[in-house]
N, C-alpha and C positions, 0 to 999 in steps of 0.2 A: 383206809383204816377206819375202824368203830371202836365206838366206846361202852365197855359191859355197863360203867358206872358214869354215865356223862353229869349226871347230879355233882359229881365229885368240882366238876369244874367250876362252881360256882364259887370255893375259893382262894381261886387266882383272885375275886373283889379284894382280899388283902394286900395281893402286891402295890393296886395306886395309893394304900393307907400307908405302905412302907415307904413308897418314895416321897409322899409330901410328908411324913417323918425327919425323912432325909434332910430335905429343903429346910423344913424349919429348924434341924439341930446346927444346921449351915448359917443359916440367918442370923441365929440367936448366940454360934460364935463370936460372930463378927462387930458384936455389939462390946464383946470385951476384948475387942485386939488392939494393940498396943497404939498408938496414936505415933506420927511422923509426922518433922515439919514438910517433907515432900510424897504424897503418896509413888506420886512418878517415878522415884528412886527407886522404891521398894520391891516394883512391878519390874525395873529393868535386873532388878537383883535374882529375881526368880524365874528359871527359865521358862518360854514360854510350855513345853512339851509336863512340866509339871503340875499346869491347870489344870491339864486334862487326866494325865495320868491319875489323879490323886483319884478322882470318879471311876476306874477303872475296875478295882476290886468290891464296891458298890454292887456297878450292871453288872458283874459278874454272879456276886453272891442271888441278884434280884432272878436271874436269867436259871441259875440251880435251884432255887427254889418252884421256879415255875415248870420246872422239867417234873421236879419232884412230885408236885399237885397234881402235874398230867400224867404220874404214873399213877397215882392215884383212885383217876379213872378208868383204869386196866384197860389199855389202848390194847386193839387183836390188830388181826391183818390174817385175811382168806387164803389160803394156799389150794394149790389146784394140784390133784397125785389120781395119776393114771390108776385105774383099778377091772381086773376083772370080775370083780363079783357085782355083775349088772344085773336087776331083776328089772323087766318091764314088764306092765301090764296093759293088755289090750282089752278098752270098757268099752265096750257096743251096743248102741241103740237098739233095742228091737221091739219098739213100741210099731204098733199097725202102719202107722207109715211108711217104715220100711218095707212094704208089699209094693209100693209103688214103681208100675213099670216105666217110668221117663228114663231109667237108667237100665236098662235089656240087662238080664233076663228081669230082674228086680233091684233094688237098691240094695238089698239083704244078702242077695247072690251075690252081687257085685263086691259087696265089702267081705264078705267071707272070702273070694277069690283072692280080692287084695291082700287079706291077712294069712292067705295062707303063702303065697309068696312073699311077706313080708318076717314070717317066721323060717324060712327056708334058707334067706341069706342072713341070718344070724350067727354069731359064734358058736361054737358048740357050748361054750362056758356061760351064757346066756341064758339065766331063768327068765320064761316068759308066762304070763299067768293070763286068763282071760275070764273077764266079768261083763255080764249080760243085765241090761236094765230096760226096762218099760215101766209098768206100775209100782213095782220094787227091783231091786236089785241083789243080786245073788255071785255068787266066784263060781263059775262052771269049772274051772279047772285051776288049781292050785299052780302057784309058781315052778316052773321044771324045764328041763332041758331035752326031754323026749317029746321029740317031734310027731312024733308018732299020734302020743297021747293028744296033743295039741290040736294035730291035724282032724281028729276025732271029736272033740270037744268045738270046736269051731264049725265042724259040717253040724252038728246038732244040734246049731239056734233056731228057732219057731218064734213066731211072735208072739207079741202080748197086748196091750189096750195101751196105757198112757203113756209118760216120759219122764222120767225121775233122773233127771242130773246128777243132783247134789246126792244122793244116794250110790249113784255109781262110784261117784268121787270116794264117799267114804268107805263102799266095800274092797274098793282098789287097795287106798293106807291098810286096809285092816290087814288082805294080803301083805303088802309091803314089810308090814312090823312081825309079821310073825317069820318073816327071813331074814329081815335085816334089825336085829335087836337092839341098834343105834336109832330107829326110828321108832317114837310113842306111839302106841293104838290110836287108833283116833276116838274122840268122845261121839258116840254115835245120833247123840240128842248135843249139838254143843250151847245150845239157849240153857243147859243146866248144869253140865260138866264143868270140872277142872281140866283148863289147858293148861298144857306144860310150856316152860318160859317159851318164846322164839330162837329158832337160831338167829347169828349174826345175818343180815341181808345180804347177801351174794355166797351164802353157804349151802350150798346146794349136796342133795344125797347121792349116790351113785344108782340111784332108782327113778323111773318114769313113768309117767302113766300115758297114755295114747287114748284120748275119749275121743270118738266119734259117733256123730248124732245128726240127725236131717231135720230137725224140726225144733220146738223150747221145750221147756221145764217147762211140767203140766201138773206135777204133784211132788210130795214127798220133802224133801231137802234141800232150799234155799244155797243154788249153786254158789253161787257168794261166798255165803255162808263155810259150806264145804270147803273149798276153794281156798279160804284162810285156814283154814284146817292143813293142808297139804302145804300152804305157804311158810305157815310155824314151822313147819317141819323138815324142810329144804326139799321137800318132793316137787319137781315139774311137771307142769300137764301140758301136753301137746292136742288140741283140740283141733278136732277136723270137722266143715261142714260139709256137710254130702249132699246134695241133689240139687234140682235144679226151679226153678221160678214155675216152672208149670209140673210140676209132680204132685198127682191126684194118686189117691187111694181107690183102688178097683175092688169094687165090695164083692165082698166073699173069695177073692182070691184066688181064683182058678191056675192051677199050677203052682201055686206060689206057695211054700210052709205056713201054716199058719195055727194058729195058738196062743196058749201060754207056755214061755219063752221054757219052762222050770216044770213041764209035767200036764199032761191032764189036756184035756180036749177044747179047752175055752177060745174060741177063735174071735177075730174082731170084725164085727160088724154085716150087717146085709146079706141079701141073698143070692148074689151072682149077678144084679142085674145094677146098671148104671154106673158114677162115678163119686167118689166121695172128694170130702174139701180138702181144699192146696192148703200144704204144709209148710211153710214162710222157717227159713232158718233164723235162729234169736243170735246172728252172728257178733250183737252188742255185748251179750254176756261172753262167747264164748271168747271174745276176744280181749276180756274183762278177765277172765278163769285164767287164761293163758297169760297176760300181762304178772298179773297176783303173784303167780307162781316161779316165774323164770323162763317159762315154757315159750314156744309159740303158735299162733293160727295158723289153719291151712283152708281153702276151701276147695271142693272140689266139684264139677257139673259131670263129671262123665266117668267111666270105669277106666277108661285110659289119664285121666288126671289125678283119679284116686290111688292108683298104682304109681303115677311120678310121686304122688307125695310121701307113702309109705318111701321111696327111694329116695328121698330129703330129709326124712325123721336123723337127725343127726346122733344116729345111737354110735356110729363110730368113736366119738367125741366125747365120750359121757365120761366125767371123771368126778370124784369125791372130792368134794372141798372142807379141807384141816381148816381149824381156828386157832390161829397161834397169837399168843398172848405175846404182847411184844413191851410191858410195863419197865422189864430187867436193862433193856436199851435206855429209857427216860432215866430210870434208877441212877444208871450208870452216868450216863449223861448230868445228871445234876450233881451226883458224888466228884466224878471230876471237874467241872466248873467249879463247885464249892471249895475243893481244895486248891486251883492255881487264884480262887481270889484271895484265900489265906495268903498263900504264898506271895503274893506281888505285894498285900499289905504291908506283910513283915517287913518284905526288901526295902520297900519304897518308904514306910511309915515305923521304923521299928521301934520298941518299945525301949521305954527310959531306963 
């Protein structure tokens, strides 16, 4: 359980002013009660079961009062409700790296293979959307159910020069929000935007993102940063790292697609001959991205591990999380309390 308003609880401080109230209007009777020549008498006169009872209707009224405060704080509580209107999207690295043969035919090949088998055993009621990132990030393909399309839009990545994380992350929400109009756009600069409140923490969307990537953030969008973006929002990221401790970039790329990811001839680097620098996974962040979010890590060294994990992505599972307000319970809870400590007062205490 969460509280929209936990400020509220600051005051329950009234309730310990109530009861040393109590105390002292208790104390300050007993200065004018009657005087006996045996107190002993008096005490065997009174049974004992009525000391305590008389404090009765007290903790009661203290106990609805404190129910009351804590409704106050508009107490929710998460509900979890099957749904089929699942959009995921698949954000893919294809910064020059991804030319790298440690992974036959390429890392690039290899994950396109994986993704296209991974769109294959989908629902059919399954929007999948696919966003490609290197130096910027772009939606190749809008969220849809045609596989077809999909299949088409995923054979058609080419690379590009750097590694914009945080940029993929946000081109993904942007997809997200224009299907599922319960999720905010995202602020695309958010060092100057207005974010919208949070959801409650463990209120998650019935949408996912699947980012995979073999190397860091190199430019653009402070993944983090992004990353709390999708967190506000109840979006999950499932980040995957891809390659392995000795994957070099083969300059100029023979065989291999190469380009700008989004049009145009710009390919990365060299001329065919030698090898360029090992690309070191920033498995800190991504495992940082996915914590943030609700999501989780995956790593993979081989096209045979990358494909176990696509068959792990827990998209079977996916459900939308309700935030039910649960204040009407406390309400109620201190309404009745309030009224059996009336009631025992009368019985026990009734008026002259």
């Amino acid at each position: 359980m969460q509280l929209l308003w936990p400020g509220s609880l600051f005051l329950l401080g009234i309730i310990p002013l109530i009861i040393v109230g109590y105390i002292w209007i208790l104390r300050r009777r007993k200065r004018f009660a009657i005087r006996y020549s045996s107190l002993s008498i008096v005490r065997e006169a009174i049974p004992r079961r009525s000391r305590f009872r008389r404090h009765i209707p007290f903790t009661l009224f203290v106990l609805a009062l404190a129910s009351l405060l804590v409704a106050l704080s508009r107490p929710v509580t998460i509900i979890s409700v099957p749904t089929d209107q699942t959009t995921i999207i698949l954000a893919i690295d294809v910064s020059g790296s991804m030319r790298s043969r440690d992974i036959q035919p390429s890392r690039l090949a290899a994950a396109e293979a994986a993704a296209l088998s991974f769109v294959q055993r989908q629902k059919s009621t399954t929007q999948i959307g696919l966003v490609a990132f290197s130096t910027f990030s772009e939606l190749i393909q809008q969220p849809t159910t045609d596989q077809e399309a999909l299949q088409s839009a995923i054979e058609s990545l080419i690379l590009g020069q750097r590694t914009a994380i945080g940029n993929g992350i946000l081109t993904s929400l942007q997809a997200i929000s224009e299907i599922d109009k319960n999720i905010p756009p995202p602020v695309m600069d958010p060092t100057t935007g207005t974010e919208p409140a949070p959801v409650p923490h463990g209120a998650y969307a019935p949408d996912i993102i699947v980012l995979l990537t073999d190397g860091a953030s190199n430019t653009g969008i402070d993944p983090l940063v992004a990353a709390k973006e999708a967190a506000d929002r109840g979006v999950r990221i499932y980040t995957i790292g891809f390659g392995t401790a000795s994957g070099y970039i083969p300059f100029g790329g023979q065989g291999i697609p190469g380009g700008n990811p989004f049009g145009g001839n710009q390919g990365f680097g060299g001329n065919g001959f030698g090898r360029g620098f090992r690309t070191p996974i920033d498995e800190t962040t991504l495992k940082q991205i996915a914590s943030m979010t609700g999501g989780a890590y995956y790593t993979a060294t081989s096209a045979n591990e990358l494909q176990s994990v696509f068959n792990s992505l827990p998209t079977y599972l996916i459900t939308k999380h309700e935030v039910s307000e649960v204040s009407v319970l406390f309400v109620a809870a201190g309404a009745l309390l309030a009224i059996l400590a009336i009631t025992l007062s009368l019985l026990w205490h009734p008026l002259p």
